[in-house]
N, C-alpha and C positions, 0 to 999 in steps of 0.2 A: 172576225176572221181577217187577219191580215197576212201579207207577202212581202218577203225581205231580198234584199241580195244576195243573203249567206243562201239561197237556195232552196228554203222552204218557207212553209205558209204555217201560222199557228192560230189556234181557238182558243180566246180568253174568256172569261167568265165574268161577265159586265157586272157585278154587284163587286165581286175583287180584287178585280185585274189581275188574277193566277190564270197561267198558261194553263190548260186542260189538256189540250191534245197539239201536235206538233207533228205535220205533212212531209215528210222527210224524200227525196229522189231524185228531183230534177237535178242537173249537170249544169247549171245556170240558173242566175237570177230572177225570182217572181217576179211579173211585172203585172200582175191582176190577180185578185181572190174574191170570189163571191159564193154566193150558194145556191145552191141548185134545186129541183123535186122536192117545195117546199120544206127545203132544212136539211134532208137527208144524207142529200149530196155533199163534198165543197169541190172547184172547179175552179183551177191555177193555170195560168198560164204562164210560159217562161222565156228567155231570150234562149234557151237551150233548141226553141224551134217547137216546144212540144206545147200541150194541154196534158189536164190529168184530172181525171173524176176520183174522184175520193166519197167512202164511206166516212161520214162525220164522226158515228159511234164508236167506231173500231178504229178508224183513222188507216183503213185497208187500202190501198191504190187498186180503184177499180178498173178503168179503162185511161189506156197513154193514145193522144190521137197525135202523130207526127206526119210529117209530111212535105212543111213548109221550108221555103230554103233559107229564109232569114228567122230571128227571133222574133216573137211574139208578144202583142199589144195589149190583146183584150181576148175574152172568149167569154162564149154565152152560152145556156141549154136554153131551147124553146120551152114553155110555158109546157106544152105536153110532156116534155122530156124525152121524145125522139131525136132530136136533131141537138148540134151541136154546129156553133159558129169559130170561125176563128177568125182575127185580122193581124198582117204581119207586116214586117218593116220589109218583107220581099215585094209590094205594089199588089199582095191580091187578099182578098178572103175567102176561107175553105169552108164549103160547109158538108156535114162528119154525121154518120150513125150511130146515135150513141150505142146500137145495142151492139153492132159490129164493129166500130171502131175505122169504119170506111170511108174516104172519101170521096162522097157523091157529087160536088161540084166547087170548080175553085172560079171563081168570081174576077173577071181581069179588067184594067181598065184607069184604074189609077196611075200617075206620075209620078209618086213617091210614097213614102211611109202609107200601109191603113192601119189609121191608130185607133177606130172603134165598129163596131158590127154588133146588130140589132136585130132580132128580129121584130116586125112590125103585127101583129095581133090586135085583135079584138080590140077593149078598150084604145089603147096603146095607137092606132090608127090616127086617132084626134090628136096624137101627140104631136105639139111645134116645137120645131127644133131649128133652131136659129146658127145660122153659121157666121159668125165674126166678120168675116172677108166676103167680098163678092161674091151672090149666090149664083151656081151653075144654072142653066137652060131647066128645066123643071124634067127629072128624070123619070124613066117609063119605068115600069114596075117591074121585076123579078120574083114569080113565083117559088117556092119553093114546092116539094112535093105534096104536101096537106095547104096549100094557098096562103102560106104566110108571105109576106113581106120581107126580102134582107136589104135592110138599109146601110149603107156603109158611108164612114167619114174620113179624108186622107190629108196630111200635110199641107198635100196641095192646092189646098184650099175646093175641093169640088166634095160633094155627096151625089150618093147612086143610090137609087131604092131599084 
């Protein structure tokens, strides 16, 4: 799965490199594609300001989550597939219902750009994440509604969980 400028995200077929399927709608350029609900999903994000859950098989746009004032970095579904992250070049991360497409809480506190947002689960807790630059004061945790972790990374050299 990749994401390009021209504004969509496309599914190649790893034994031939032929395009399968092709994500077509954002008004801006992709700037993340991953997958989501074990494969089902794919899950774009764009500098248009938006996300977008997508049906793989069909290639349907299932749920647009907008909201944020600037364009967009990265975006993630939780491991359950209720929730939905976002991190944006506006200084916050939103985190989203995937069932409603709601914005349950925008995350403030960065300086500049958040260029990644995580949720932190189960195994994934043990996870060391190293940040380049000077490490911030050791941050207090952020639950999310079912007690995940949202870890977030920004320009400005700090992380928040």
């Amino acid at each position: 799965l990749t994401g390009s400028s021209h504004k969509s995200a496309k599914l190649w077929k790893s034994d031939s490199g032929e395009c399968c399927r092709t994500f077509s709608g954002h008004l801006a350029g992709i700037t993340a594609a991953t997958f989501a609900c074990d494969g089902l999903w794919a899950l774009t994000a764009s500098e248009d300001k938006s996300a977008r859950l997508w049906d793989v098989e069909s290639g349907t746009r299932l749920r647009n989550f907008a909201g944020h004032a600037e364009g967009l970095s990265s975006a993630v579904v939780s491991r359950d597939a209720k929730y939905l992250l976002t991190a944006s070049a506006d200084r916050t991360a939103r985190l989203w219902s995937v069932e409603s497409s709601e914005c349950l809480r925008v995350c403030e506190g960065h300086a500049d750009v958040v260029k990644f947002a995580f949720f932190l689960d189960g195994p994934q807790r043990q996870a060391q994440i190293r940040i380049l630059q000077q490490p911030p004061k050791p941050p207090r945790p952020q639950h999310t509604l079912d007690r995940e972790v949202i870890f977030t990374a920004s320009v400005d050299c700090t992380a928040s969980a």
